[in-house]
C-alpha positions in Angstrom: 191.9 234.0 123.6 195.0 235.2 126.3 191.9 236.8 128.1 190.4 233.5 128.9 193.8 231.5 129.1 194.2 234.0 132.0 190.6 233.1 133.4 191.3 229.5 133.1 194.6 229.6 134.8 193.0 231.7 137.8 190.1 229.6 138.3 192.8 226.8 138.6 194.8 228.7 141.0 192.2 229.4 143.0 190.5 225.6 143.5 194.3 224.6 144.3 194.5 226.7 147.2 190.9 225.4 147.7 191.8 221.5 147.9 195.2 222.5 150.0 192.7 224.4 152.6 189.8 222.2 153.1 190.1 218.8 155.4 187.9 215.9 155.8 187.3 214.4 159.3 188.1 210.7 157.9 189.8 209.1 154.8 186.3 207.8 153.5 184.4 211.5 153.2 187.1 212.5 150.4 186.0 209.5 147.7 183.1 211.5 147.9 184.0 215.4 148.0 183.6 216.8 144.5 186.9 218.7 144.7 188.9 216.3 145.0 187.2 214.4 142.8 187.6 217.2 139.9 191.5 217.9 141.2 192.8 214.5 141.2 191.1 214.2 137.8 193.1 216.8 136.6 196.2 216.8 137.6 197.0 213.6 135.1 195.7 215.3 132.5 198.1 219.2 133.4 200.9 217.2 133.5 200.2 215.5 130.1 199.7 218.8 128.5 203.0 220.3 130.2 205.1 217.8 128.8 203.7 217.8 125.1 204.0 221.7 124.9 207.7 221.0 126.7 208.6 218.3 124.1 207.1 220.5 121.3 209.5 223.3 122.3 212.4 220.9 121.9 213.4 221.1 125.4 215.4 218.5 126.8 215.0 216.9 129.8 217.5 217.5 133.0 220.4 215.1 133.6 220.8 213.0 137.2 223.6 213.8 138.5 225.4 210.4 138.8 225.5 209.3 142.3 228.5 207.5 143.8 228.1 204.6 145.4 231.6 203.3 147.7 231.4 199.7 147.5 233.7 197.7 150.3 235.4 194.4 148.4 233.9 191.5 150.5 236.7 189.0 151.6 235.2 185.6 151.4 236.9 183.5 154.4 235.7 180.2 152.6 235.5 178.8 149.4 232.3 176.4 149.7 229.1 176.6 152.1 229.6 174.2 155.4 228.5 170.7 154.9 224.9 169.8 155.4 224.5 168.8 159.2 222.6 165.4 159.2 220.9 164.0 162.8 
C-alpha cells in the first residue's frame, strides 16, 4: 500500500510540473487540452481530501493576525444637506 501511495504521489508530481511547463497559443485551445482538463479536475478534489485528513488529525486552523485599521474622526461642517435648488 505505501509502495503505491508513493507511485500515485509521483505520477502527480510529475503531471504538475507537466501543466506548469506546457503553453497554449490562445485561451480557447486549453478548454480542450486533456491536462488541464484532468488537473483542474483534480485540484478540488486534493484539497478536499487535505482538509478531512487535517480535520481528522484534530488540527486547528491558523489565526489572522488582526489588522489595524487608523480611522480619522470626520468633522461634519454642517448639520443638514443644502436645500434643494429649484429653477
Amino acid at each position: 500500500m505505501p509502495a503505491v501511495a508513493v507511485l500515485c504521489l509521483v505520477l502527480l508530481a510529475m503531471l504538475a510540473v507537466a501543466q506548469v511547463a506546457h503553453l497554449h497559443p490562445n485561451q480557447t485551445d486549453a478548454d480542450h487540452c486533456q491536462l488541464c482538463i484532468v488537473m483542474h479536475t483534480l485540484v478540488p478534489a486534493a484539497i478536499a481530501a487535505a482538509v478531512i485528513v487535517l480535520v481528522h488529525m484534530g488540527a486547528s486552523a491558523p489565526q489572522a493576525e488582526p489588522v489595524l485599521i487608523a480611522h480619522q474622526r470626520q468633522i461634519r461642517l454642517f448639520i443638514r444637506p443644502p436645500p434643494p435648488v429649484s429653477w
